[in-house]
N, C-alpha and C positions, 0 to 999 in steps of 0.2 A: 432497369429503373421503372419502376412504376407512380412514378410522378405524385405521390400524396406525400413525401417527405416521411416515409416509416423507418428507414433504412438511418436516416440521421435522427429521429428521436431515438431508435434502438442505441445508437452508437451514443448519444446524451445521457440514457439513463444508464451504458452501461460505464461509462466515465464517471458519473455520481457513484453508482453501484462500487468502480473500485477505489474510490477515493473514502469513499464511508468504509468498506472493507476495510482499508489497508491503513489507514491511521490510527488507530486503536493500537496495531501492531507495531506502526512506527514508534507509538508513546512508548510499548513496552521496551521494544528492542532498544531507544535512547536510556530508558530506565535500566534494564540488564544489561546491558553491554559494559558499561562504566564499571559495575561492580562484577562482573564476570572477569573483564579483566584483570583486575585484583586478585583473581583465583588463577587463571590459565590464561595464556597466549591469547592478545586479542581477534580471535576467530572471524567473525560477525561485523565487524568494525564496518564494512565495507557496504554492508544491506544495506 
């Protein structure tokens, strides 16, 4: 540790980092899944 708090602002930004990532993808996978299922076995359900 080097005592200026870098190591927990890195771990901050990289929490925002995956939360801005991966929601987008969350919208979509709620939006395809439902109608995926309709075509084939629901695979995905579980992401």
């Amino acid at each position: 540790m080097d005592g200026h708090g870098g190591v927990i602002f890195e771990l901050y930004l990289a929490c925002i980092g995956i939360i801005v990532y991966c929601f987008p993808y969350s919208v979509l996978v709620y939006i395809i899944v439902p109608t995926a299922s309709k075509l084939e076995p629901p695979i995905m359900v579980y992401v």
